[in-house]
Every structure is written in C-alpha cells, then in structure tokens.
C-alpha positions as CSV (number, residue, x, y, z in Angstrom):
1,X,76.9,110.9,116.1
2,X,74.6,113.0,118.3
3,X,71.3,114.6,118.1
4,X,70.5,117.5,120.0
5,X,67.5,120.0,119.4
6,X,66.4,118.7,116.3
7,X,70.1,118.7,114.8
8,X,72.3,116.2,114.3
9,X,76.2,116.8,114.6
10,X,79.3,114.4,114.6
11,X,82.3,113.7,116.2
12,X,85.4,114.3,114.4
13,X,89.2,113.7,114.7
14,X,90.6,117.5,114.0
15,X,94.1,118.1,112.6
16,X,96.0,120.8,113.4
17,X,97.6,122.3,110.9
18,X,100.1,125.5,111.9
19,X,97.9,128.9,110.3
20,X,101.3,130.1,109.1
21,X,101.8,127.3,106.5
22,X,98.4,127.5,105.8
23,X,98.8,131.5,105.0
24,X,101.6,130.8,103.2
25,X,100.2,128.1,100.9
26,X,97.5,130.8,100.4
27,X,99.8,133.3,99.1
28,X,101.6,130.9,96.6
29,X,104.4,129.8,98.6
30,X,103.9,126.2,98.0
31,X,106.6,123.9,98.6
32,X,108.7,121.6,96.2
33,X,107.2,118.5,94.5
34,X,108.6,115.7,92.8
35,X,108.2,115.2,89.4
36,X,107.7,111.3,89.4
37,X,104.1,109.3,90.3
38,X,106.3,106.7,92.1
39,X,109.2,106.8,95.2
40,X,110.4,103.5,94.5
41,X,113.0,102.1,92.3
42,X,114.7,98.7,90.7
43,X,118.4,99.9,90.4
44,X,118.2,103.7,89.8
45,X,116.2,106.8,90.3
46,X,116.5,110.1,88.8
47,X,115.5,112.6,91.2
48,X,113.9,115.4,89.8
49,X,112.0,118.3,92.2
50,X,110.2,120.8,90.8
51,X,108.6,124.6,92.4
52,X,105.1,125.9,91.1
53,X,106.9,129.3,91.3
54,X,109.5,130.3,88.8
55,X,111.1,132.3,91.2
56,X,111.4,130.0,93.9
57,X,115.0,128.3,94.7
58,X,115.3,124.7,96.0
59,X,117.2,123.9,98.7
60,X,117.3,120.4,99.9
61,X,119.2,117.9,102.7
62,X,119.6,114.0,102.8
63,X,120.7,113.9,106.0
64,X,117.0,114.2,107.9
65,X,118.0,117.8,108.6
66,X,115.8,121.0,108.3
67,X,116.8,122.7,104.7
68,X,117.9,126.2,104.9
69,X,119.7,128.2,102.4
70,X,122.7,126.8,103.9
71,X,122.2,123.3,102.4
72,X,122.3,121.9,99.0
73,X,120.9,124.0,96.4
74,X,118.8,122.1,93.9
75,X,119.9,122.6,89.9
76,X,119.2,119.7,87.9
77,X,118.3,115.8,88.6
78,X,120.6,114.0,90.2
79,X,120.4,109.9,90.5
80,X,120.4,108.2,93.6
81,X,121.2,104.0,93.6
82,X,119.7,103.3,97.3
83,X,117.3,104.2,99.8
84,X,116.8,107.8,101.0
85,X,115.1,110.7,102.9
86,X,114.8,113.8,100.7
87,X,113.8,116.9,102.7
88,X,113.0,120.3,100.4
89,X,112.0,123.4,100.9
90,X,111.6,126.7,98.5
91,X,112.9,130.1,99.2
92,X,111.7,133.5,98.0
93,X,113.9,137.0,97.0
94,X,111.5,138.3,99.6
95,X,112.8,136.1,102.3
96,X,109.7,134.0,102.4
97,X,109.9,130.1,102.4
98,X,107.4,127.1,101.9
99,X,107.1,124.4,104.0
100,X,109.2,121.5,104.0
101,X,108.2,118.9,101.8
102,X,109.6,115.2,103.1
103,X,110.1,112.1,100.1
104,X,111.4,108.8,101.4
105,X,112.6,107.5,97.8
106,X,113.1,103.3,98.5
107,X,115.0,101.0,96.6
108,X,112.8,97.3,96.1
109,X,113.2,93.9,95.0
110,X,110.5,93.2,91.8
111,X,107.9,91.0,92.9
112,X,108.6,87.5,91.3
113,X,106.6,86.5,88.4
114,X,104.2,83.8,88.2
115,X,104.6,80.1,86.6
116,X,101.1,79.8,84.6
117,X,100.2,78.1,81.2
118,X,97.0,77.0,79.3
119,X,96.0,80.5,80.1
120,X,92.7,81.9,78.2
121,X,92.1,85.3,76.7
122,X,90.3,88.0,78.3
123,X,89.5,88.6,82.9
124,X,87.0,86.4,84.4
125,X,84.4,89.1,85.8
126,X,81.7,88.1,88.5
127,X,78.6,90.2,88.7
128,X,77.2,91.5,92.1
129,X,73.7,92.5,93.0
130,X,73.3,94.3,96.0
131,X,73.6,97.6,98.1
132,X,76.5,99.0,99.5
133,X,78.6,101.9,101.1
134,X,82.0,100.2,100.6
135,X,83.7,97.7,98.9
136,X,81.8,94.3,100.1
137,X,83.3,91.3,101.6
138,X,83.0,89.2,98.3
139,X,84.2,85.8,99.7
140,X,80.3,85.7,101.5
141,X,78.7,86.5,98.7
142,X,77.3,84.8,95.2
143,X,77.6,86.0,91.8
144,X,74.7,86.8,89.8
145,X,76.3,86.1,86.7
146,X,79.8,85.4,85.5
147,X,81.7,86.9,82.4
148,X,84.8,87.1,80.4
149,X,86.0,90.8,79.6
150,X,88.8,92.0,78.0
151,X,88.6,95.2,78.9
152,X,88.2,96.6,82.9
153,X,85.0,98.9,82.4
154,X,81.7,99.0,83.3
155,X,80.4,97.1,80.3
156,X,79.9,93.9,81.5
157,X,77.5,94.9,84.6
158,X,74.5,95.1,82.5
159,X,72.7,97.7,85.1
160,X,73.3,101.6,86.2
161,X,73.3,101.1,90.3
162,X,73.5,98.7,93.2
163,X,76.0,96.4,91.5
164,X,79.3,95.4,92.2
165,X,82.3,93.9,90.0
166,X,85.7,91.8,90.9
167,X,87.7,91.1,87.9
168,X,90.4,88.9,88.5
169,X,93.1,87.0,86.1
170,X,96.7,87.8,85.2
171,X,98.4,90.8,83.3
172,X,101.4,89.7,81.6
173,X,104.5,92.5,82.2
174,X,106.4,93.0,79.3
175,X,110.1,94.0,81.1
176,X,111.1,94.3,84.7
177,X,110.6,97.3,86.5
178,X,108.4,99.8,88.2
179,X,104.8,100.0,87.1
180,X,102.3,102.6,88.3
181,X,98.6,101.5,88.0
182,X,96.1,104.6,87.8
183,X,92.3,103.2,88.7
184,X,89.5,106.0,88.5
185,X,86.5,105.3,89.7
186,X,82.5,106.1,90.6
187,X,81.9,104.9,93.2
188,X,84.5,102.8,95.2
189,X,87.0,100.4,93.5
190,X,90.5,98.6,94.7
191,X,93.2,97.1,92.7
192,X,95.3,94.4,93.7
193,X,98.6,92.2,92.2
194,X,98.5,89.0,94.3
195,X,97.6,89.8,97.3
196,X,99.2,93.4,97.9
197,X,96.7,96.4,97.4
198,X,98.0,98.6,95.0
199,X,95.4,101.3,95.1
200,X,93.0,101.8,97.0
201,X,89.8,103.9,96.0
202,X,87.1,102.6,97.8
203,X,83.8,104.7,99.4
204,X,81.1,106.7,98.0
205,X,82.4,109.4,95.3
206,X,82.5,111.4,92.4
207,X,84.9,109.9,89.8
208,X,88.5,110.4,91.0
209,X,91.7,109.2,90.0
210,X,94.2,107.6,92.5
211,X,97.0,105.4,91.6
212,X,100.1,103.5,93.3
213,X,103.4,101.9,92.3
214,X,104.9,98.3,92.6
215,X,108.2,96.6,91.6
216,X,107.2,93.8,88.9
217,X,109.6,91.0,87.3
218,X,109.3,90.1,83.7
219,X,106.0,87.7,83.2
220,X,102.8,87.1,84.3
221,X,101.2,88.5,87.7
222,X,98.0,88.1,89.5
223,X,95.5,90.6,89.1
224,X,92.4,91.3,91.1
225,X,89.7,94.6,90.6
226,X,87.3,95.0,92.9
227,X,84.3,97.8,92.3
228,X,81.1,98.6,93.2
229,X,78.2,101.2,92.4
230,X,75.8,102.6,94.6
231,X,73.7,105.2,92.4
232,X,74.2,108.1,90.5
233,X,77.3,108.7,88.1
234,X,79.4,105.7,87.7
235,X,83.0,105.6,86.4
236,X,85.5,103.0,86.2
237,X,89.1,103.4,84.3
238,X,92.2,101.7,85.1
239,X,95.5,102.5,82.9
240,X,99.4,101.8,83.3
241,X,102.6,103.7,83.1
242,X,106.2,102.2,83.3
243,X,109.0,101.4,81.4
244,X,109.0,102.6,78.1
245,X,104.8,102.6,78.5
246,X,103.8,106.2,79.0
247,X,100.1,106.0,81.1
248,X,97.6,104.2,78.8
249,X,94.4,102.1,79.1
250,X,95.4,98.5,79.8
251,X,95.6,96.1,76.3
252,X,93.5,93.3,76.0
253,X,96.7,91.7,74.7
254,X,98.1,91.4,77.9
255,X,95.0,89.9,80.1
256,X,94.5,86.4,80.9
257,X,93.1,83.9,83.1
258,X,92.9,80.5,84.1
C-alpha cells in the first residue's frame, strides 16, 4: 500500500487471462460444466456434463489431450469406477468453441467413523466478544459465555456485531458416502470434520454460499463451525446433501456432543 499525492493505491497480483476467451465468454460461448457439487466418489460416479447453450455439442478427452471435434462426443452420462482427468470443450454450427473446461474426478477412501458414547443432545457453542477482519485464533482466546444449540444459526450470540461463534460436537451420518456441506455466511465462517476444513468462507462479506465435499463412513464424526461478525448484515446457514438427502438445513436429530 502506497500513498502518493493525497491518494492511496495498492499493489496487486494481476492475472492474465487471454481477451479471446474473455470475448468469447461474453458472447455466450461458455464452456461445459458438470452437473454434480462434488468430484469425488466412494465406488462410482456418474459423469454428467452439461452446455448453457442448447446448441452447443460436447466433445471431451480422458487422456489429458486438447478436445477437438475429433474426440469423444458427449451424449448421455457415462460412469467411471476410478480416478480421472476429464477435459471438455463446446463447439458451435458457426465454428466457434468455448474454452476448455478441466475436472479431475477422484476416487477416496470414507473417513473412518468415530467411537463415542454417553453423547448429549444439541452442539456446545462458545460465545466470542471482540473485533475482527478474519476468522480469529480461538485457542488464545476466552469465551464470554457458553451454550448448547441445536441448531447452527445466529441465535445463540445474543448481539448484532463484533461477536464470534465456534460450535463444535459430532453429526452422526446416516450411510456411507459422499456428503457435501453448503455453509452461507455474513461475515466470515469455516467448517471443519475433524481436523480437515471442509469449507472455507472466511473474510468480510455479504452473505454467500460456498460449500465442499468429503467421503464419510457410517457413524458419528467430529464437527467444528467457526464464525464471526463484524457489523452490518449478518448471515449464517449451513445445510447437507448426499445420499438419498437432497440439500437441507442440518436436523437437530443428528447433533451431539460430549
């Protein structure tokens, strides 16, 4: 950060990005996406690609080769039962084509469940007072008050600004599989299970919605939610998708701690 004359500018890293992709993405010609929140998978994956344009044909390669019109043509899903680089890319009747659009769909092992008992209803919540422009280290600090919630929301802070939250407990997963966590927030917030961060949201913002996938065996896992508020609008949401759970607000039903 600089001053000069009264003004104050900033140093920035600047990426590059080609003008003709950036034309082209103007004009429509955006390349293929894939349907699914999450590139990871148990034992299969149905890959399924999609084009914003109903004209648009898909060509793809799993080889780590450029896709022309040359390679695989895209029709319907197709399941895959290991690890693998997708590379697609649309192609107009006017001879225009998107970019190339990379997915590197992995196969994982679940995360192993927990062994717990004598485990209580509800999160443990612990209440932060204080002022900040990103998530706080919370091991150096003291709570102002400890909770029980049932529900991950903004209930239990009892104020509108400089606060912070970390909910922590177990959430207890129904089946093995994949499960995608979706945590939006106003301001900053981060979810973990055990000690991998599964999304990350954290700064100054608006509310917005990010979210992250992990591999979870049947039982009871670690949970940990970390948010704080600076001032203005405050937000906090977190909700699950996976098997045979279509993208919901997390049950109390489920939460626990020790």
């Amino acid at each position: 950060e600089t001053e000069n004359n009264g003004l104050v500018t900033y140093d920035r890293e600047i990426m590059k990005i080609d003008p003709e992709i950036v034309a082209l993405a103007n004009q429509g010609y955006l390349p293929p996406r894939l349907e699914e929140d999450t590139q990871i998978f148990i034992d299969k994956y149905e890959v399924k690609l999609a084009s914003p344009a109903k004209d648009a044909q898909i060509f793809y390669s799993t080889d780590d080769s450029e896709p022309s019109q040359q390679s695989k043509k895209y029709f319907e899903p197709f399941t895959i039962g290991s690890t693998i680089t997708i590379k697609a890319r649309a192609f107009w009747p006017n001879g225009k084509a998107s970019r190339v659009n990379r997915f590197i769909i992995c196969k994982v092992e679940p995360r192993k469940a927990a062994a717990v008992s004598g485990l209580k209803a509800n999160l443990k919540v612990d209440i932060y007072a204080g002022q900040w422009k990103m998530l706080p280290d919370f091991t150096n600090l003291t709570p102002a008050a400890k909770k029980t919630a049932g529900k991950m929301d903004l209930a239990a802070a009892g104020t509108n600004k400089n606060f912070a939250l970390k909910y922590t407990g177990f959430i207890k997963i129904p089946q093995t599989g994949v499960y995608i966590f979706y945590v939006t927030s106003d301001d900053g917030s981060r979810l973990l299970i055990g000690e991998e961060v599964v999304v990350n949201n954290d700064g100054v913002h608006g509310a917005r919605e990010k979210n992250g996938a992990i591999a979870l065996e049947k039982g009871f896992h670690p949970l940990e939610l970390l948010y704080f508020q600076d001032a203005g609008g405050r937000n906090l949401q977190v909700r699950l998708a996976g098997p045979g759970l279509k993208k919901q607000e997390i049950p109390s039903s489920v939460l626990s701690h020790r």
